[in-house]
C-alpha positions in Angstrom: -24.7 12.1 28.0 -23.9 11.4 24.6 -25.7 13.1 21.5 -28.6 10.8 19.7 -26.2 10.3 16.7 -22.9 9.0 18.9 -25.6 6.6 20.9 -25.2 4.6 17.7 -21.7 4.3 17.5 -19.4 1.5 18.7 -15.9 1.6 18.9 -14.2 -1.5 18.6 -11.6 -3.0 20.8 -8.0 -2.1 19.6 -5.2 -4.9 20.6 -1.7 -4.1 21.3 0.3 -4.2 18.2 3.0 -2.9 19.6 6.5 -4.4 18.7 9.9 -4.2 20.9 12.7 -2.5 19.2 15.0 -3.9 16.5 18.6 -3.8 16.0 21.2 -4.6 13.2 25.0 -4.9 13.7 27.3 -3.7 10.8 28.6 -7.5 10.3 26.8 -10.4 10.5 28.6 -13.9 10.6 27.2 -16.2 8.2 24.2 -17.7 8.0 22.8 -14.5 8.2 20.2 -14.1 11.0 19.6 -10.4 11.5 15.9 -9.9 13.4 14.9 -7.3 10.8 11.4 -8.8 9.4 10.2 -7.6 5.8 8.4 -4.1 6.3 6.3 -5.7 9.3 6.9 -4.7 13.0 7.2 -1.4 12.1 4.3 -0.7 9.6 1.9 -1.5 11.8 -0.7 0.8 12.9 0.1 1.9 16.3 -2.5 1.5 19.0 -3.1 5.3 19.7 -2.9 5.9 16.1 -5.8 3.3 15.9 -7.4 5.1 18.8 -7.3 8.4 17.5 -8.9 7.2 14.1 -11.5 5.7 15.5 -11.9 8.6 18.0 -12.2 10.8 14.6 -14.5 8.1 13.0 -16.7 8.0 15.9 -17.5 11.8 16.0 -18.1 11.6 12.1 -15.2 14.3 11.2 -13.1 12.6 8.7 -10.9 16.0 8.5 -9.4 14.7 12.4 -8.9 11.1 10.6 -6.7 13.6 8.0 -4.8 14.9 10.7 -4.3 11.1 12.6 -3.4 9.4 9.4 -0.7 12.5 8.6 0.9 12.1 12.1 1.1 8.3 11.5 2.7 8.4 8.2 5.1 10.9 9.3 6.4 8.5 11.4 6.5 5.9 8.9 8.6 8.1 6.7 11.6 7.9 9.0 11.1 4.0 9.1 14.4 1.8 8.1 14.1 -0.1 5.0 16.8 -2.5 4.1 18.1 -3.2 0.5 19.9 -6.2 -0.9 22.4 -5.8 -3.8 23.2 -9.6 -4.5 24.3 -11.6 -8.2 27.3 -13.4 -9.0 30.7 -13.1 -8.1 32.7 -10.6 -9.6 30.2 -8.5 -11.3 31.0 -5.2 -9.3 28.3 -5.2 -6.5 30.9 -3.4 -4.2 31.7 -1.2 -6.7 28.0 -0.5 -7.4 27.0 0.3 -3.7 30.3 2.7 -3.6 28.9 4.5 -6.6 25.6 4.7 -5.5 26.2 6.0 -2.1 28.3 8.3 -3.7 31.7 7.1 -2.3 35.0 6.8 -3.8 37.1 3.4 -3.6 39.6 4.7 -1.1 36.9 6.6 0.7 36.8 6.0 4.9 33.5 3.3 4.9 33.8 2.6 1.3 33.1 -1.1 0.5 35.8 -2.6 -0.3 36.3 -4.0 -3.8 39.2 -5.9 -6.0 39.8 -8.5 -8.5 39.4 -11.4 -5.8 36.2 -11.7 -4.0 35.9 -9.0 -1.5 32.4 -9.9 0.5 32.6 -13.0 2.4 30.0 -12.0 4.7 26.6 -10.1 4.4 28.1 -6.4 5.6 25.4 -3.4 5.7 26.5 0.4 4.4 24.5 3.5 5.1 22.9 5.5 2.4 23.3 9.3 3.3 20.7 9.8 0.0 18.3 7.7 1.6 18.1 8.2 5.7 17.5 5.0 7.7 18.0 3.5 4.5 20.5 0.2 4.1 22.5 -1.6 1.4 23.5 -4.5 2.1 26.4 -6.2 0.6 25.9 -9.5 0.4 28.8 -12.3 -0.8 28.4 -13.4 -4.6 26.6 -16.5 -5.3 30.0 -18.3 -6.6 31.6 -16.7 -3.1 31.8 -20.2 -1.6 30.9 -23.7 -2.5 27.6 -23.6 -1.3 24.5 -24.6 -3.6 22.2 -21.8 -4.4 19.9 -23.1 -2.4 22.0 -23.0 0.8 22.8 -19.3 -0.9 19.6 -18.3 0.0 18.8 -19.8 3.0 21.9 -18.3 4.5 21.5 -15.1 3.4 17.6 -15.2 4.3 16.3 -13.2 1.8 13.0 -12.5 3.2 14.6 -10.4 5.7 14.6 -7.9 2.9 12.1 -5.0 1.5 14.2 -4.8 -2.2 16.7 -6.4 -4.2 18.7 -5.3 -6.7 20.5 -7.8 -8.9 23.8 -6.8 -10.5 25.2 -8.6 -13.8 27.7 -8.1 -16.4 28.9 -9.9 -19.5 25.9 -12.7 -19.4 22.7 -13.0 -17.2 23.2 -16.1 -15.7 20.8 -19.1 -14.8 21.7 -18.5 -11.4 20.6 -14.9 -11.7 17.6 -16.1 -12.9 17.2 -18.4 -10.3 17.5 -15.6 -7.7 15.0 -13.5 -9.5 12.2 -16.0 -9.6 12.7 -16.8 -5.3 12.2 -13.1 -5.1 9.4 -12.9 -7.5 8.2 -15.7 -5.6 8.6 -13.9 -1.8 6.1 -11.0 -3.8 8.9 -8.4 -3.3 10.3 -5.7 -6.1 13.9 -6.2 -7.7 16.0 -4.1 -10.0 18.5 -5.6 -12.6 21.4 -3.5 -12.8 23.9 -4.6 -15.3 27.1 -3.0 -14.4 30.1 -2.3 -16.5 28.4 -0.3 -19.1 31.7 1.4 -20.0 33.4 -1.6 -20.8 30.9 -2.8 -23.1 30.6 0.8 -24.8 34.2 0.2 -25.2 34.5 -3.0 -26.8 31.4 -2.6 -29.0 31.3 -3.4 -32.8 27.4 -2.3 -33.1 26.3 1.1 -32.4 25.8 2.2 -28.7 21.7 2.2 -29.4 21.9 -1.1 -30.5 24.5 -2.3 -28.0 21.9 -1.0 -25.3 19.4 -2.6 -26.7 20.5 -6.0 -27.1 21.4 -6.1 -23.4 17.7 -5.0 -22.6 15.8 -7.9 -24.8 18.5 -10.4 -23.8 17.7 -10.1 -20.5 13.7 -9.8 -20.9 13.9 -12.4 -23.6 15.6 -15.0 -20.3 13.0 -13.6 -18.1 10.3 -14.3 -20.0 11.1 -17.4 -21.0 10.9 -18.9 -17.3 7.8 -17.5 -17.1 8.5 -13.9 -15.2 7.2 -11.0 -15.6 9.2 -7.7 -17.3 11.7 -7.0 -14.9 13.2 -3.3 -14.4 16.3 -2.9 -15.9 19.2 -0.4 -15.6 22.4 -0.3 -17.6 24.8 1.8 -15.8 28.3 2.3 -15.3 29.9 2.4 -11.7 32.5 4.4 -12.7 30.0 7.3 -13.6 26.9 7.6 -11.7 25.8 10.5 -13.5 25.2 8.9 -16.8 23.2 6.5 -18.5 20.6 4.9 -16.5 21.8 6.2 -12.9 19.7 9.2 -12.3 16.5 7.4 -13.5 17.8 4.9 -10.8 18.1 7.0 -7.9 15.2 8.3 -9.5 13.3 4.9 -9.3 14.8 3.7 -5.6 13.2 7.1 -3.6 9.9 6.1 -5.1 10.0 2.3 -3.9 11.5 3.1 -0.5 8.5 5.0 -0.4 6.3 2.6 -1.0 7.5 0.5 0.9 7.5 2.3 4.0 4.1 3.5 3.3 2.3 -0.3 1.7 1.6 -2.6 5.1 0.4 0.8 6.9 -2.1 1.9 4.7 -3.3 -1.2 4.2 -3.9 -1.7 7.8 -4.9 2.1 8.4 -7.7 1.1 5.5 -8.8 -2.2 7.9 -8.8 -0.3 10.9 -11.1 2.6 9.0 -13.2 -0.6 7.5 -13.7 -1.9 10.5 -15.3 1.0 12.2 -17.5 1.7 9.3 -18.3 -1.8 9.3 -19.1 -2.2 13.2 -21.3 0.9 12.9 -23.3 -0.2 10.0 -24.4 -3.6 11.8 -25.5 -1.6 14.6 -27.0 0.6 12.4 -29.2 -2.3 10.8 -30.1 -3.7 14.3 -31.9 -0.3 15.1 -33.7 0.5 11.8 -36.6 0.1 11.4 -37.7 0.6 15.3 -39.2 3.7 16.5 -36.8 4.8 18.3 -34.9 5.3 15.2 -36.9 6.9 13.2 -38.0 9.4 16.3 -34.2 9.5 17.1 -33.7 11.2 13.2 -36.9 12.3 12.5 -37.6 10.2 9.8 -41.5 10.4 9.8 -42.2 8.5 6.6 -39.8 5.3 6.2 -40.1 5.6 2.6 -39.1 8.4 2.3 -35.6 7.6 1.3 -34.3 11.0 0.3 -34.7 12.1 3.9 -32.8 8.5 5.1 -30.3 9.2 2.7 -29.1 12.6 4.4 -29.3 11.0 7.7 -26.9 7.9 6.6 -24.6 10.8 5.1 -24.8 12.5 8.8 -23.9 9.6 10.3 -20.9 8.6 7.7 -19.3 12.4 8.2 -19.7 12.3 4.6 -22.1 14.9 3.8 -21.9 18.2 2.1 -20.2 20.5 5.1 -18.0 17.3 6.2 -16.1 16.3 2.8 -15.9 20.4 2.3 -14.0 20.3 5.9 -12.0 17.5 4.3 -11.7 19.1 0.9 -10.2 22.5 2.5 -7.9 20.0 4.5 -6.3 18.3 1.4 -6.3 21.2 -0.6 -8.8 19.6 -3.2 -12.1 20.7 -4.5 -14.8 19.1 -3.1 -16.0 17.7 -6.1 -12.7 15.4 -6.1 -14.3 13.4 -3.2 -18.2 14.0 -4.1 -17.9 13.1 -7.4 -16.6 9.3 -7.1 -19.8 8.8 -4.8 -22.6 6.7 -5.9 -25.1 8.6 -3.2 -24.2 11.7 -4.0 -27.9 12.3 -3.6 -31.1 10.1 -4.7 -31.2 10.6 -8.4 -27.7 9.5 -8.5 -28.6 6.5 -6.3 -31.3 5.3 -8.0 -29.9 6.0 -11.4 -26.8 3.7 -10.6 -29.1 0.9 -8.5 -31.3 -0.7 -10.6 -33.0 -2.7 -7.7 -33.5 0.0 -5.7 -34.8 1.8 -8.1 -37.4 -0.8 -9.3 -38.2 -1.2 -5.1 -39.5 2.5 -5.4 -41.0 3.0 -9.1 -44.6 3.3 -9.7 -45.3 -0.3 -10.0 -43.4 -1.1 -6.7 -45.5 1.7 -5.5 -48.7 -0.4 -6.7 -47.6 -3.5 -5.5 -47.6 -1.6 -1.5 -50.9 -0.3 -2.1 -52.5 -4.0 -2.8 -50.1 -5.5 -0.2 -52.1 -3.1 2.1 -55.4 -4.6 1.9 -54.2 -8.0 3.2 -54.2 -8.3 7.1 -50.9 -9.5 9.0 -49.3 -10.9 5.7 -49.4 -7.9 3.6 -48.5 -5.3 6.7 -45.6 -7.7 7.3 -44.3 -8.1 3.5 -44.4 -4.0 3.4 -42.4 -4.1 6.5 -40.0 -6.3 5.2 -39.4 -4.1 1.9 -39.2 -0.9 3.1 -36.7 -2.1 5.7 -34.7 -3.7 2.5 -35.0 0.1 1.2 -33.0 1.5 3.9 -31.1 -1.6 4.1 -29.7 -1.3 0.4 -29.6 2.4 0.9 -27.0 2.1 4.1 -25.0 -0.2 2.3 -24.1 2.6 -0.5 -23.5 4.9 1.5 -20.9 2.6 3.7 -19.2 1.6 0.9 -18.7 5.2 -0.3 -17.3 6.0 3.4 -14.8 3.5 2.3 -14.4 4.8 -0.8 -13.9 8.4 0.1 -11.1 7.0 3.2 -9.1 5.3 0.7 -8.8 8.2 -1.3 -7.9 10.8 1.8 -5.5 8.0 2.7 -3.8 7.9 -0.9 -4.2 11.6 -1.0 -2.3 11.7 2.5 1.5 10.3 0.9 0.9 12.3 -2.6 
């Protein structure tokens, strides 16, 4: 027999998201056609992770949706993440992903580099920084004959989660070019511009200045096709231990993070906001009906201070709850009370001018004559009081939400 407060609960049906394992292969002939989708497959909120949310949302404890959402992100953090290092021939890509995996030239799985074009084919290198990470080289842009468009098509650059962009000696139209498609596929890119030492050493202008020329040069292009401020590096890939290298490195563990972490928050927020949803409709079937209010004990309907706890109750968003969740997150409680806007019925009626005009004196006139008319007037003060509780239940949902968002943003910090 369930309890009077889980009789109002419904758990919605979770389908199978559930994807089959993927695979890549070290070398892929060209066009490029690994099965690796863009952060998808494996982002998605599993089905007993669903489950075990809504198991935690159903029996109002937000401190076991905590501990669900923690185990599901720890499995996220392992998840692979490829990353493209494309741009023109001959501008040191190879070179780049040896010095940023930390390899030497003649090191065993070093990619291989030269003064004659050295990628042919799209070839993937591990990242022992970065586990389950990727970098994959892929051929120049001027590597064969092929159009730019063809380029990309071949090289299917949606397969991607990040791009990084090398240059040297001029930014090109065609990096350009390859900036804006990416731009365009909503994904993040880097501009690396590689042989910073050479440039240091040919220099007539003070390093400062030499720096930042290169910067606005390349802003100055960017901005001029109508892009937005890219992120630039100027490094050298002979020493990855100066200039802008570390902030790099730096700059790459934060995105991979993101990454691995964006698509599954953002369906572990639906799947949270689709319980809270499905148990507020069912909430404003029942209210107003007798059983209800016998079912909570609320004797006087307008009494909306006494609603107001109940709604909290059946959120798991009252006082003892977000202190459970508090201790959980190692957060004061005021972190999670203070960003409500029912914190308690001053607060709601401060912030909610319609509800607080619904239960002023006047409103509280207008009942009184409402009461002396038969049938019409009975009915009209039915029909407001049930917009009271109406209005009421929808601040408190949307602080639910409110208050998930932040456990779930809290849970990667």
């Amino acid at each position: 027999m369930k309890t009077s407060l889980e009789s109002y609960w419904v758990i919605p049906l979770i389908s199978n998201m559930t994807q089959p394992a993927l695979s890549l292969h070290t070398v892929l002939p060209t066009p490029f056609t690994s099965a690796v989708p863009y952060h998808k497959s494996w982002n998605i909120l599993s089905k007993p992770g669903a489950m075990n949310i809504e198991k935690a949302l159903e029996e109002r404890k937000l401190v076991k949706v905590v501990s669900a959402v923690r185990e599901t992100l720890k499995t996220a953090s392992s998840a692979p993440v490829s990353i493209a290092v494309t741009g023109n021939s001959g501008n040191g890509m190879s070179s780049f992903i040896n010095a940023l995996r930390g390899i030497g030239h003649g090191e065993k799985d070093a990619a291989p580099t030269g003064v004659v074009r050295t990628t042919q084919i799209p070839i993937h290198y591990s990242f022992s920084h970065f586990p389950n990470v990727e970098l994959w080289d892929l051929p120049g842009t001027g590597a064969t004959t092929q159009s730019l468009e063809t380029y990309l098509e071949e090289m299917q650059f949606s397969k991607y989660d990040l791009f990084i962009i090398i240059a040297s000696e001029q930014f090109s139209m065609n990096l350009v070019k390859l900036a804006k498609v990416i731009q365009g596929q909503g994904k993040k890119f880097y501009i690396v511009w590689t042989k910073l030492d050479r440039d240091l050493s040919t220099h007539v202008v003070s390093k400062e200045q030499l720096l930042q020329n290169i910067q606005e040069n390349i802003q100055v292009i960017l901005q001029n096709e109508g892009m937005c401020e890219p992120i630039i590096f100027l490094v050298s890939s002979f020493d990855p231990s100066l200039h802008d290298f570390p902030e790099l490195r730096k700059t790459l563990h934060r995105d991979v993070c993101e990454i691995r972490y964006h698509a599954l928050l953002e369906n572990l927020s639906d799947t949270c906001e689709k319980v809270i949803n499905d148990k507020a409709i069912t909430l404003q079937r029942q209210m107003g009906s007798e059983s209800f209010q016998d079912t909570f004990g609320i004797q006087n309907a307008d009494h909306l201070g006494k609603c107001l706890n109940v709604y909290h109750s059946l959120f798991g968003v009252d006082d003892e709850s977000l202190q459970e969740v508090a201790q959980s997150m190692g957060k004061p409680m005021e972190e999670y009370k203070t960003i409500m806007k029912s914190q308690d019925l001053h607060t709601v009626l401060t912030g909610d001018w319609a509800l607080s005009w619904m239960n002023c004196n006047t409103a509280s006139y207008l009942y009184s004559v409402l009461s002396y008319i038969p049938i019409l007037g009975n009915t009209s003060i039915q029909y407001l009081r049930g917009w009271n509780q109406r209005r009421l239940l929808d601040i408190v949902v949307e602080d639910t939400k409110t208050i998930l968002k932040k456990i779930l943003k809290d849970a990667i910090i």
